[in-house]
Residue frames relative to the residue before (quaternion, step in Angstrom):
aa qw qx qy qz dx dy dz
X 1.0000 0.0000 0.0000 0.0000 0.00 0.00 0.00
X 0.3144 -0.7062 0.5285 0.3510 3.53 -0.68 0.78
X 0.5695 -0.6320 0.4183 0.3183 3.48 -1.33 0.71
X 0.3862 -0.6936 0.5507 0.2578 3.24 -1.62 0.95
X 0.3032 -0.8145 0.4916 -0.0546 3.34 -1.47 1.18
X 0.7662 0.3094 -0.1431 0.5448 3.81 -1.04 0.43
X 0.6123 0.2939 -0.6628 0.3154 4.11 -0.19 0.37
X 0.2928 -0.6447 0.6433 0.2914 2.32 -1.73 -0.52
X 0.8660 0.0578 -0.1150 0.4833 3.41 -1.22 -1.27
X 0.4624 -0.6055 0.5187 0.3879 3.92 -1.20 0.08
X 0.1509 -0.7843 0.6009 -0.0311 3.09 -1.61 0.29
X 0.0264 0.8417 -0.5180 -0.1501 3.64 0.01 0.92
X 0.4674 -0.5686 0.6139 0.2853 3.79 -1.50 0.48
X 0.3450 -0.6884 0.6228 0.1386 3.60 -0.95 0.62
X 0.5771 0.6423 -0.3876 0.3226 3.79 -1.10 -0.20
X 0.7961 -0.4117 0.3921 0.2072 3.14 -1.62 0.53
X 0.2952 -0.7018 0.5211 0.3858 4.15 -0.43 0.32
X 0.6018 -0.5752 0.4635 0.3037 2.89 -1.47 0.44
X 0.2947 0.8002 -0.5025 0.1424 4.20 0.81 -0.12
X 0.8866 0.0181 -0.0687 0.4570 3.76 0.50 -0.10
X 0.1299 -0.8210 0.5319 0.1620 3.73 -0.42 0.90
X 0.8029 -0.5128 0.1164 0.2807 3.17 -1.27 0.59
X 0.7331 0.4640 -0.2480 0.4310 3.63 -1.02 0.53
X 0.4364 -0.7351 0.4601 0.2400 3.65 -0.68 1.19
X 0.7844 -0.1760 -0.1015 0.5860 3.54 0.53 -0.50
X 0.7673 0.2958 -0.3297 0.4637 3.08 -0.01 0.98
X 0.2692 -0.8134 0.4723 0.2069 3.58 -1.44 0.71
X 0.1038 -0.8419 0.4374 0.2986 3.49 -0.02 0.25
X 0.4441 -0.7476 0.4374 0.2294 3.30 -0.67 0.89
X 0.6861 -0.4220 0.4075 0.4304 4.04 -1.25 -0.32
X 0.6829 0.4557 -0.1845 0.5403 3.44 1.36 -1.04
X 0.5827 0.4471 -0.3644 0.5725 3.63 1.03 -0.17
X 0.8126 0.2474 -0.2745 0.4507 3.16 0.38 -0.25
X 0.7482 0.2562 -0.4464 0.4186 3.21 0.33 1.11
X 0.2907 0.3971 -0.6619 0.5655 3.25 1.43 1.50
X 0.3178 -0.5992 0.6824 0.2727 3.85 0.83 -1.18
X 0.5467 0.3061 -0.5153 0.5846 3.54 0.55 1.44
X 0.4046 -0.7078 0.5307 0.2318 3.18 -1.79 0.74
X 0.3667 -0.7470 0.5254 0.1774 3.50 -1.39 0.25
X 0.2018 -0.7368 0.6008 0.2355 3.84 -0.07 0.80
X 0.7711 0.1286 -0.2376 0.5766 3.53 -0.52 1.53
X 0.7967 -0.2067 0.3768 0.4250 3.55 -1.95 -0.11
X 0.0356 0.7801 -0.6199 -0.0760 3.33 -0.89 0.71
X 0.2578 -0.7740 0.5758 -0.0535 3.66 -0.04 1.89
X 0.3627 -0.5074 0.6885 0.3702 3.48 -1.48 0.34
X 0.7479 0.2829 -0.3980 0.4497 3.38 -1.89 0.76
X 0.6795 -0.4112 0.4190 0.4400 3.78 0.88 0.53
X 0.5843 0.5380 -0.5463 0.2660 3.91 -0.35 -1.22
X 0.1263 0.8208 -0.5537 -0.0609 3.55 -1.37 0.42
X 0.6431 -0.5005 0.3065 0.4919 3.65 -0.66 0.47
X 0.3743 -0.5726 0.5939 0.4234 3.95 -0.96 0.43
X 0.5993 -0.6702 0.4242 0.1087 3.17 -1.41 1.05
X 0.6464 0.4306 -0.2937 0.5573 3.46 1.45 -0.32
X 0.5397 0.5962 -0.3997 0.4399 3.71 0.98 -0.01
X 0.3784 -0.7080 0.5287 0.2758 3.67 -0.80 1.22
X 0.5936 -0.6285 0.4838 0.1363 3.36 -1.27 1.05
X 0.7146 0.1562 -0.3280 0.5978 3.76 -1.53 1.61
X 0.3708 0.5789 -0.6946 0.2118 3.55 -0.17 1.26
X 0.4186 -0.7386 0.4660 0.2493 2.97 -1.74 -0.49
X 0.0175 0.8902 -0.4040 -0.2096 3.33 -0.74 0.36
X 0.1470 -0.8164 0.5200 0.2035 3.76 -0.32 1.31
X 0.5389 -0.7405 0.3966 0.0617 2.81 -1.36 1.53
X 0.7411 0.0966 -0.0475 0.6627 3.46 1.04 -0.76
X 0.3013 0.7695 -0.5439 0.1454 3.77 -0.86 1.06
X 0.4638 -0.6566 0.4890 0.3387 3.66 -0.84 1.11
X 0.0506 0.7933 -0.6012 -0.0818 4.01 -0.33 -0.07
X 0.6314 0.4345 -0.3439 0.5424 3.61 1.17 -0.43
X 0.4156 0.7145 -0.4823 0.2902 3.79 0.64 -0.23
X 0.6314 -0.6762 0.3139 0.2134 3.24 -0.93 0.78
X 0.3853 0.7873 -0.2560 0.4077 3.16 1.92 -0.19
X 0.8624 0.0912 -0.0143 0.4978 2.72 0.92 -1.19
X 0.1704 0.8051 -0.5512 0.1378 3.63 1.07 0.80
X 0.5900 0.6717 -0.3351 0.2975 3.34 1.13 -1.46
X 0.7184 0.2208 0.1318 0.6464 3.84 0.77 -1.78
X 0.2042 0.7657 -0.6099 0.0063 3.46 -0.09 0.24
X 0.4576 0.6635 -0.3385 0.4857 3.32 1.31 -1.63
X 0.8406 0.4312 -0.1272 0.3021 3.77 -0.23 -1.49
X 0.3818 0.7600 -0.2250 0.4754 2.92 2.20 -0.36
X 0.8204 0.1699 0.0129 0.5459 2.96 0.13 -1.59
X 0.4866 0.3219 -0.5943 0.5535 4.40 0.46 0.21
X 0.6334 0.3982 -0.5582 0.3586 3.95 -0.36 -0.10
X 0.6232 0.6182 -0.2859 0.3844 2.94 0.79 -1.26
X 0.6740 0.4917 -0.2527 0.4901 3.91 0.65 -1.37
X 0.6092 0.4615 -0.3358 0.5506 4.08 1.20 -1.10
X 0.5924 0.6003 -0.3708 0.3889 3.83 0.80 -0.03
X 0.3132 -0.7865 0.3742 0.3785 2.92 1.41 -1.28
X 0.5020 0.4916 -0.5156 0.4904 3.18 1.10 1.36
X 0.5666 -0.7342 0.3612 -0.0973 2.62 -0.76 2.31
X 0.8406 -0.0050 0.1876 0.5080 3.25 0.83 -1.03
X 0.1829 -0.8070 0.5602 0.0395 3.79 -0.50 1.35
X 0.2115 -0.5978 0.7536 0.1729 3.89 -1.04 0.97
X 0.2816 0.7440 -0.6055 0.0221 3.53 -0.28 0.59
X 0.4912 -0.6765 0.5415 0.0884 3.30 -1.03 2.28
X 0.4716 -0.5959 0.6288 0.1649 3.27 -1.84 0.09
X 0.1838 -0.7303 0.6157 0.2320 3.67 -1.16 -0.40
X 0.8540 0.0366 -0.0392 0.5175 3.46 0.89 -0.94
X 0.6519 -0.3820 0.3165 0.5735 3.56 -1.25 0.27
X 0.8909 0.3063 -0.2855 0.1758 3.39 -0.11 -1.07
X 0.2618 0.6756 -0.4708 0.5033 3.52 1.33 1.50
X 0.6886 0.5947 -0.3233 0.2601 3.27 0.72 -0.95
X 0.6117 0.5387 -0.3647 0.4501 3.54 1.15 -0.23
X 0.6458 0.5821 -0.2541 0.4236 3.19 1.34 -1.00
X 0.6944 0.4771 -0.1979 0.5010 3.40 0.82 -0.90
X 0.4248 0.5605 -0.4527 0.5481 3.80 1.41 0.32
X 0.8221 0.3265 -0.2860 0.3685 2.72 0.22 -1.97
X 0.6557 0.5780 -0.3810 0.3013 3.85 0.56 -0.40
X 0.5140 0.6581 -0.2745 0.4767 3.31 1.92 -0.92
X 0.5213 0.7661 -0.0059 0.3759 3.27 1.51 -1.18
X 0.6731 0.4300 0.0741 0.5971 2.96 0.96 -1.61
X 0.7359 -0.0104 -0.0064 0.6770 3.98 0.42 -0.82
X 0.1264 -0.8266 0.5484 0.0090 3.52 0.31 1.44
X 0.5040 0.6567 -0.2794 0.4865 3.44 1.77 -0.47
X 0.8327 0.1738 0.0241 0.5251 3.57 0.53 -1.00
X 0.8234 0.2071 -0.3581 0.3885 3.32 0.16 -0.43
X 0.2075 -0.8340 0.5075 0.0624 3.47 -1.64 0.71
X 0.3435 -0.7432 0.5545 0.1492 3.22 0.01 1.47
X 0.2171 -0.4749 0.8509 -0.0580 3.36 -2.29 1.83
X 0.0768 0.6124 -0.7455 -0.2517 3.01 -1.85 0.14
X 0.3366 0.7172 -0.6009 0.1059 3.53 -1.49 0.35
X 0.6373 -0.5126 0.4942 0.2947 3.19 -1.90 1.46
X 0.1316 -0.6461 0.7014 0.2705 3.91 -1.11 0.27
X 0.7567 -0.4584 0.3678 0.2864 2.88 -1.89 0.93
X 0.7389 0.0679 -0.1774 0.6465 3.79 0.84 -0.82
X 0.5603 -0.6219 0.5457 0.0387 3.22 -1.79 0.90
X 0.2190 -0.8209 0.5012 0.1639 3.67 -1.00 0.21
X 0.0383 0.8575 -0.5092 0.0621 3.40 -0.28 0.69
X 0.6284 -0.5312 0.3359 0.4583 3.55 -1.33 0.44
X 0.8728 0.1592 -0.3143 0.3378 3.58 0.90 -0.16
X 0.6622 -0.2698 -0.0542 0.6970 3.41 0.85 2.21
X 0.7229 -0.3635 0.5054 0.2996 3.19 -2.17 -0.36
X 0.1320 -0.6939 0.7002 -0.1041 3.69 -1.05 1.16
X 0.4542 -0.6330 0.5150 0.3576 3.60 -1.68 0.49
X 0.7017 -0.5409 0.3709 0.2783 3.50 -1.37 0.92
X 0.1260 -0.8078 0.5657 0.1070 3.53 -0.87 0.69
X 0.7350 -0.4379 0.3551 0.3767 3.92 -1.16 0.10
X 0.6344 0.5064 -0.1905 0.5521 3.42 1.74 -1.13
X 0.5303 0.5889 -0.3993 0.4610 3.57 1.35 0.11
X 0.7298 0.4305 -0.1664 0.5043 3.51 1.20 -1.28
X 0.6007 0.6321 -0.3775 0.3114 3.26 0.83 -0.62
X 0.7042 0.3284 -0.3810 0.5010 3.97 0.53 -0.78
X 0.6150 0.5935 -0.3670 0.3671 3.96 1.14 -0.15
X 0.4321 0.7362 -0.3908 0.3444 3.78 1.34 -0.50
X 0.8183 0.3034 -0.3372 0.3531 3.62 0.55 -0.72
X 0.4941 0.5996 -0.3980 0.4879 3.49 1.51 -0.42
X 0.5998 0.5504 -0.3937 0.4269 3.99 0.93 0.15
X 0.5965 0.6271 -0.1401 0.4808 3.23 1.46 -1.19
X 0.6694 0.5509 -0.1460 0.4764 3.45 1.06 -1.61
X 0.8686 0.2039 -0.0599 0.4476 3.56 0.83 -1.30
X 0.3234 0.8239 -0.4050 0.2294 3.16 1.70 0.16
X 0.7657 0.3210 -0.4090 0.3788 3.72 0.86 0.47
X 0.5822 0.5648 -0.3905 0.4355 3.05 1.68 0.92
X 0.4369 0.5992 -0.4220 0.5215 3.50 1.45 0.02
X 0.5306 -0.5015 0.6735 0.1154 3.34 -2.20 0.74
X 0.8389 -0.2364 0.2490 0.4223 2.97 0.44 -1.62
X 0.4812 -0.5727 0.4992 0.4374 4.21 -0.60 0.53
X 0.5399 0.5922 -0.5223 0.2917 3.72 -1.11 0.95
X 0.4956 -0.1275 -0.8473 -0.1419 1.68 -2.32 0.54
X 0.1161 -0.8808 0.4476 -0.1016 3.66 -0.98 0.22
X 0.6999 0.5988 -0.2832 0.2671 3.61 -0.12 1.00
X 0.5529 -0.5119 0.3475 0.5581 3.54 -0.23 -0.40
X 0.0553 -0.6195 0.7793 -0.0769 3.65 -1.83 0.73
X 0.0816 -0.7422 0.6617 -0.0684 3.28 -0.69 1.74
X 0.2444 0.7395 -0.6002 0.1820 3.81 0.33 0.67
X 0.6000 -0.6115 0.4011 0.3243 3.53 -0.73 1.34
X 0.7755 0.5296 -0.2512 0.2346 3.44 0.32 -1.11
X 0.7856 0.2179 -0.2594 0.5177 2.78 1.80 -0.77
X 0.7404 0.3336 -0.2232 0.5391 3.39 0.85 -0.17
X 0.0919 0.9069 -0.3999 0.0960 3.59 -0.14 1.10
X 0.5942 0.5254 -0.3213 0.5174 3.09 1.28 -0.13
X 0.2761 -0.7300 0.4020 0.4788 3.81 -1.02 -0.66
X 0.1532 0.7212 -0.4329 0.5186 3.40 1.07 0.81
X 0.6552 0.2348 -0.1752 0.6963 3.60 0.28 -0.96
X 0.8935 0.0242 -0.3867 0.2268 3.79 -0.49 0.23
X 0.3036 0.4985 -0.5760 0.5723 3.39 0.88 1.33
X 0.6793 0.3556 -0.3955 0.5057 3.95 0.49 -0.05
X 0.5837 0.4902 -0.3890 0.5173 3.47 0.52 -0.62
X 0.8609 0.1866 -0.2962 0.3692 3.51 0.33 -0.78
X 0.2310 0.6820 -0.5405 0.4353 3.72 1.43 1.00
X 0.7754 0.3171 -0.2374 0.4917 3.34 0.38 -1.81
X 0.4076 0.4561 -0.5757 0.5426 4.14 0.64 0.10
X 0.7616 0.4679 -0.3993 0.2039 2.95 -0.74 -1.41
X 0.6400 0.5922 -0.2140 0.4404 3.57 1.35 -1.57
X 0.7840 0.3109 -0.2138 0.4930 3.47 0.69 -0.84
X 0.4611 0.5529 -0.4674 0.5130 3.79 0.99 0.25
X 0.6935 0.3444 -0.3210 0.5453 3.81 0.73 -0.44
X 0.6237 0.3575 -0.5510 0.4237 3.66 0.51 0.27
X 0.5441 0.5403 -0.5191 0.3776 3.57 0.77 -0.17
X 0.7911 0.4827 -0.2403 0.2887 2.85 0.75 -1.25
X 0.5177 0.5509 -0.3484 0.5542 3.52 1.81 0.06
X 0.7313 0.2946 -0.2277 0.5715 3.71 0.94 -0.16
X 0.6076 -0.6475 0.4130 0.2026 3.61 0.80 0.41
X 0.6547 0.5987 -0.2952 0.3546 3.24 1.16 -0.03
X 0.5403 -0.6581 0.4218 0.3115 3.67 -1.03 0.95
X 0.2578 -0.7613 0.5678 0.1775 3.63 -1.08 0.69
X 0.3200 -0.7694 0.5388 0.1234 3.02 -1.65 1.24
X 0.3845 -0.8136 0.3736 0.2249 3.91 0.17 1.88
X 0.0547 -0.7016 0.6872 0.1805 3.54 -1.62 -0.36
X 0.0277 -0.9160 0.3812 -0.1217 3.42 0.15 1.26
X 0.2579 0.8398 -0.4212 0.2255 3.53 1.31 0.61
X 0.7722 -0.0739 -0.0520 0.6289 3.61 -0.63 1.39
X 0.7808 0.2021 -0.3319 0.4892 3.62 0.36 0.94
X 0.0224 0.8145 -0.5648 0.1309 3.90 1.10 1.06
X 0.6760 0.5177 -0.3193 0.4159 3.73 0.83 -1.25
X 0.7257 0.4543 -0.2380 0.4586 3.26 0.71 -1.55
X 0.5355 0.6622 -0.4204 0.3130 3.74 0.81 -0.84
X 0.7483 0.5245 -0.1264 0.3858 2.85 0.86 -2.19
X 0.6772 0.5739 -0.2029 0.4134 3.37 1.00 -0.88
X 0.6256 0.5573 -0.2174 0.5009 3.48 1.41 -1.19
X 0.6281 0.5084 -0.3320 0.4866 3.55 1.23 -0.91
X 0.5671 0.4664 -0.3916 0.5546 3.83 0.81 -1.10
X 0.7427 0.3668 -0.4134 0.3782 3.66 -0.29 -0.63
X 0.7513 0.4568 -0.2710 0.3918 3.40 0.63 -0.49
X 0.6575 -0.5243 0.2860 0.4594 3.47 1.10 0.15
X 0.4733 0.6864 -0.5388 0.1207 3.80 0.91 -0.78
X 0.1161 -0.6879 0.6582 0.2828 3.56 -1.09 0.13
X 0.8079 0.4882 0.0481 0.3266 3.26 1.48 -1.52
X 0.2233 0.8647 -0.2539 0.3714 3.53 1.21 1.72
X 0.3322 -0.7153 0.6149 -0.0026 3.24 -0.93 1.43
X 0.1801 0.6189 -0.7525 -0.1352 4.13 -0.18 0.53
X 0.3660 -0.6693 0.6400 0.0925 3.40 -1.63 1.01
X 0.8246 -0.1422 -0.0324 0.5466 3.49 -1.50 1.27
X 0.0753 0.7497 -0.6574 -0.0111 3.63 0.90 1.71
X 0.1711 -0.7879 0.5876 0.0685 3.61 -1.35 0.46
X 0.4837 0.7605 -0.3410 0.2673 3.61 1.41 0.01
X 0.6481 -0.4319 0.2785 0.5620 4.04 -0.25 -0.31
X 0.7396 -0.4451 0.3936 0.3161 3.08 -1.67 1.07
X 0.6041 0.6553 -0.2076 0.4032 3.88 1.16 -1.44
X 0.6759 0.4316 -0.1584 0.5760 3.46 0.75 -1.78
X 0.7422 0.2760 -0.3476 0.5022 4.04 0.04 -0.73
X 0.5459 0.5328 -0.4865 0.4259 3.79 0.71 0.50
X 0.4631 0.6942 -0.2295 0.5009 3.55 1.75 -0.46
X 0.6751 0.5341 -0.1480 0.4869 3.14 1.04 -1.50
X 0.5210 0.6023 -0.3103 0.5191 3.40 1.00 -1.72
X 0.8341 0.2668 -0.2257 0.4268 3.70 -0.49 -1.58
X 0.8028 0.2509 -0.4080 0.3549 3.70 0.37 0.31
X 0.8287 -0.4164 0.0771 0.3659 3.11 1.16 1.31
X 0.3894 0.7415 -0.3911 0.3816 3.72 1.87 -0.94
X 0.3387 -0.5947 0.6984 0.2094 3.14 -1.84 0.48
X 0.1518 -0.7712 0.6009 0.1452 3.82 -1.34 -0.15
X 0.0055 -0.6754 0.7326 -0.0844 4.21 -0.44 0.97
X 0.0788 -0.6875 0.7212 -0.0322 2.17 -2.10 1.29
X 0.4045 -0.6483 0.6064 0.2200 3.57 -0.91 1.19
X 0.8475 -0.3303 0.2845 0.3029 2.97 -2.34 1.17
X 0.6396 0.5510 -0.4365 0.3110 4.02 0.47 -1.19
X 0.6162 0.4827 -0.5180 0.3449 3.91 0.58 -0.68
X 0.4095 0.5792 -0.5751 0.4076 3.84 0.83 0.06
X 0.6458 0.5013 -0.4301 0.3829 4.02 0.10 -1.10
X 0.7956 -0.0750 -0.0708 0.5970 3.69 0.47 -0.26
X 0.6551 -0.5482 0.4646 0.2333 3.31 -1.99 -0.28
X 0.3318 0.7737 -0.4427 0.3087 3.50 1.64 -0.30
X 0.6470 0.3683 -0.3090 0.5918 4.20 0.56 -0.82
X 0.5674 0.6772 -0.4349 0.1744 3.61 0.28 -0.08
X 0.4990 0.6438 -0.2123 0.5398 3.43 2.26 -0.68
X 0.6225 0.5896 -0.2302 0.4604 3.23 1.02 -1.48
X 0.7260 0.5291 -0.1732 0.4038 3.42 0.36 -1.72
X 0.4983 0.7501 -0.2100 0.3806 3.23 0.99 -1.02
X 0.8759 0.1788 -0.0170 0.4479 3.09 0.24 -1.76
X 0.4268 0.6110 -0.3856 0.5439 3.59 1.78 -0.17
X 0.3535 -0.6366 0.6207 0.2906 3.40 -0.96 1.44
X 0.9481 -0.1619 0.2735 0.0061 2.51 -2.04 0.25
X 0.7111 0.4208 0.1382 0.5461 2.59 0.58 -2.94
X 0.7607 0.2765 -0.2889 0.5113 3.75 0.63 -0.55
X 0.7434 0.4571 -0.4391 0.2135 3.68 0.74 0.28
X 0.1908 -0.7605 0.6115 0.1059 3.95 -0.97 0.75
X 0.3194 -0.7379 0.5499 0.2261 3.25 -1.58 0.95
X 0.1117 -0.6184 0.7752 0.0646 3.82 -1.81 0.34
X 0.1932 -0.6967 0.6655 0.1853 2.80 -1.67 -0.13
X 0.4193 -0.7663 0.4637 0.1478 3.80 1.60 0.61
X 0.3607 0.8176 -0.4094 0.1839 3.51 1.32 0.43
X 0.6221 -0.0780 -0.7713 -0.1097 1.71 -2.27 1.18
X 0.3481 0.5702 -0.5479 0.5035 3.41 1.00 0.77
X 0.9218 0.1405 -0.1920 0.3061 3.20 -2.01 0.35
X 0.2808 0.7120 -0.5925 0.2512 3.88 0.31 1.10
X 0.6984 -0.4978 0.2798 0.4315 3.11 -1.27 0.11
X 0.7574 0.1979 -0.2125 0.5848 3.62 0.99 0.13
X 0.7602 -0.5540 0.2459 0.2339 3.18 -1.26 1.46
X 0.9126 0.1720 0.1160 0.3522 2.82 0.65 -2.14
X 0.1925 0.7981 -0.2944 0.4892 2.78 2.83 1.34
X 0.1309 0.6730 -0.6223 -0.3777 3.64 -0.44 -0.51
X 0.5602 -0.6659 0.4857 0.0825 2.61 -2.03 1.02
X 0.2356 -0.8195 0.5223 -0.0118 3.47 -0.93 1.21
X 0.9000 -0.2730 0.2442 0.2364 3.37 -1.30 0.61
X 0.4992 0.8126 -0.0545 0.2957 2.68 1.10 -1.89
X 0.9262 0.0618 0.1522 0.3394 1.99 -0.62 -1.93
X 0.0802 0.7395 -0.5787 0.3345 3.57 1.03 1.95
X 0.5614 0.6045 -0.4112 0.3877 3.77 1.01 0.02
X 0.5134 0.5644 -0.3587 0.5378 3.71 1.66 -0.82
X 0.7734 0.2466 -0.3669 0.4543 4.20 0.50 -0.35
X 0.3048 0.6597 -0.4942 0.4771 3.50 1.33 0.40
X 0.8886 0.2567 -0.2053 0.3201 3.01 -0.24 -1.58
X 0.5255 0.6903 -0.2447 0.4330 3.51 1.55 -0.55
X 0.6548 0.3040 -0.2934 0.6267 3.73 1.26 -0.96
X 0.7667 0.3095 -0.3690 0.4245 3.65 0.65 0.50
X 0.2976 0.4040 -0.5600 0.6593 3.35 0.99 1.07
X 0.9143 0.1079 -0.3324 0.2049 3.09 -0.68 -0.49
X 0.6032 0.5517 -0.3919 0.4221 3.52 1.32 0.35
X 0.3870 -0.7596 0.4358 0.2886 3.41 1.56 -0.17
X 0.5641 0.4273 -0.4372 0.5550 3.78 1.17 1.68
X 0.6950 -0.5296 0.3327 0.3547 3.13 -0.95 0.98
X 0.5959 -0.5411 0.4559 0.3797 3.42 -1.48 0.14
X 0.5131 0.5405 -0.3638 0.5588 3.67 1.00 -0.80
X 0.7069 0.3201 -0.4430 0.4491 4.11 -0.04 -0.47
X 0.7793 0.2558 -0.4174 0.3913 3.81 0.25 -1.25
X 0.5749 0.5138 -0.5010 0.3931 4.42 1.01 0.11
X 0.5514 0.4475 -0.4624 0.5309 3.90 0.85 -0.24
X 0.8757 0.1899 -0.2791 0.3453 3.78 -0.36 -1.25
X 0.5968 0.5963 -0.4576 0.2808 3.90 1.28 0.11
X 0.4382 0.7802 -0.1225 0.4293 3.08 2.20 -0.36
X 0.6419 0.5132 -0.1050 0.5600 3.27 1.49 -1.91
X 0.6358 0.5326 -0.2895 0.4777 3.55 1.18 -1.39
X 0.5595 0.5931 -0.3308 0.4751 3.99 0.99 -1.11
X 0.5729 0.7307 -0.2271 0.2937 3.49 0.68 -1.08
X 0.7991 0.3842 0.0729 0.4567 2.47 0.55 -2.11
X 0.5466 0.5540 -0.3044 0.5492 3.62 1.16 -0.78
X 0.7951 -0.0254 -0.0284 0.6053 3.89 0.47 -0.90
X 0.0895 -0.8870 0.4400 0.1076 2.81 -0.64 1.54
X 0.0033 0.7418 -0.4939 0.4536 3.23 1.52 1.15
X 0.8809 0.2743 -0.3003 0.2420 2.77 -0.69 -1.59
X 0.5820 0.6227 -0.3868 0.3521 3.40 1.44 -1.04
X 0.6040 0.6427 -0.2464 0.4017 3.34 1.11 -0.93
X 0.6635 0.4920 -0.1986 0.5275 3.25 0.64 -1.03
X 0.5584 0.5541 -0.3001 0.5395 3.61 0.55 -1.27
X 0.7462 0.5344 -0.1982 0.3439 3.94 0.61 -1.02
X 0.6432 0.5153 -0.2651 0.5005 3.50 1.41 -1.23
């Protein structure tokens, strides 16, 4: 796992879980109410609605590590807590080639919940520390996209990470954004939405995706100015944030000004929980619930119904799947 960088002090969010949203058989959405008609399920722009046989106030975490070594030990126990929480479904991304088998076989296994990503991250691990990603990283991984390409959701984790320490030269980020560039056209050859990593390079991310065509984007635990994720917003991008913005208030600008409609929760687990030196679970996707509704000033039941509808729509896989 590449290491997690830059919080600081903790912060906890107070409030009710998010486990059921409003209404017995039915949910009414913000947009139903202000035609003032109800909707039997998720009412999404573009039509999309919740399947009707599916019990209301789940979750869906958009960007999570499930093959990570954290959890080899209990994984199984992982995710049934996780499902009694009421997260329903897991987008759970890759980093290196040699995840991809794993993340079948787990996709496999809870054909119900779990959705398999594959993608190279921008920085690499190695026996001697973490290094920036090269073309010779992606290359022996290209056919294992091709092979499983009707079992993936989506192309992630994926993107650019300009952190001094590891990438210092520019050389390394004209390669990083080779091996982006390379795996943004296989989404785009399979139609599928991509799930971003954008640390110390939010501008350039956002910008690299618009040039390339993306319409269909997740940036994950985005952390960049309030200005740049308004960029994102107007070309259509989505933005999740994982349990850590609780430890301080710094994401609290950001969040703010990110509608609503374009934001999805994760929890990037077992990285980024509300404590450092915790590992983070599934689970506990109700702590950025209640947090993006503290700080937007709307109940937990609105940002778990429309961060849900938004999840939907972004991978439409999962909705599918969720359906069969």
């Amino acid at each position: 796992r590449v290491p997690e960088l830059g919080w600081a002090a903790r912060h906890s969010a107070s409030g009710r879980g998010c486990i059921r949203c409003p209404g017995k058989n039915h949910i009414v959405s913000a947009a139903c109410q202000s035609r003032k008609r109800r909707s039997p399920g998720l009412a999404c722009s573009g039509g999309l609605q919740q399947p009707l046989h599916m019990e209301r106030g789940w979750f869906v975490d958009c960007h999570c590590h499930l093959t990570a070594e954290e959890f080899r030990q209990d994984i199984n126990d992982v995710i049934e807590k996780s499902r009694k929480a009421g997260v329903r479904a897991f987008v759970s991304v890759t980093e290196q080639q040699s995840e991809f088998e794993e993340v079948i076989d787990l996709a496999e296994r809870y054909p119900e919940s779990v959705m398999a990503c594959f993608g190279i991250h921008p920085i690499q691990g190695s026996a001697d520390g973490h290094r920036s990603v090269t073309v010779q990283d992606l290359e022996p991984a290209l056919p294992f996209f091709e092979k499983h390409k009707d079992k993936l959701v989506a192309i992630g984790e994926i993107g650019l990470d300009f952190t001094p320490w590891f990438v210092s030269t520019s050389q390394q980020r004209e390669e990083q954004q080779k091996v982006f560039a390379l795996q943004l056209d296989i989404a785009k050859q399979l139609d599928l939405p991509v799930n971003v990593h954008s640390r110390s390079a939010g501008r350039q991310t956002i910008a690299f995706l618009k040039e390339q065509g993306i319409r269909n984007a997740l940036l994950h635990n985005f952390a960049g100015r309030p200005s740049v994720a308004l960029e994102g917003v107007q070309a259509g991008f989505c933005f999740s944030f994982p349990p850590a913005v609780t430890r301080n208030d710094q994401r609290a600008k950001l969040i703010r000004q990110i509608p609503l409609k374009n934001i999805c929760l994760e929890t990037d687990s077992p990285s980024l929980g509300p404590k450092k030196e915790e590992r983070n679970e599934p689970e506990q996707i109700r702590i950025s619930c209640q947090y993006i509704a503290a700080v937007k000033g709307v109940s937990v039941e609105t940002v778990c119904e429309v961060t849900t509808c938004n999840a939907l729509k972004l991978f439409p896989k999962v909705h599918q799947r969720l359906k069969e």
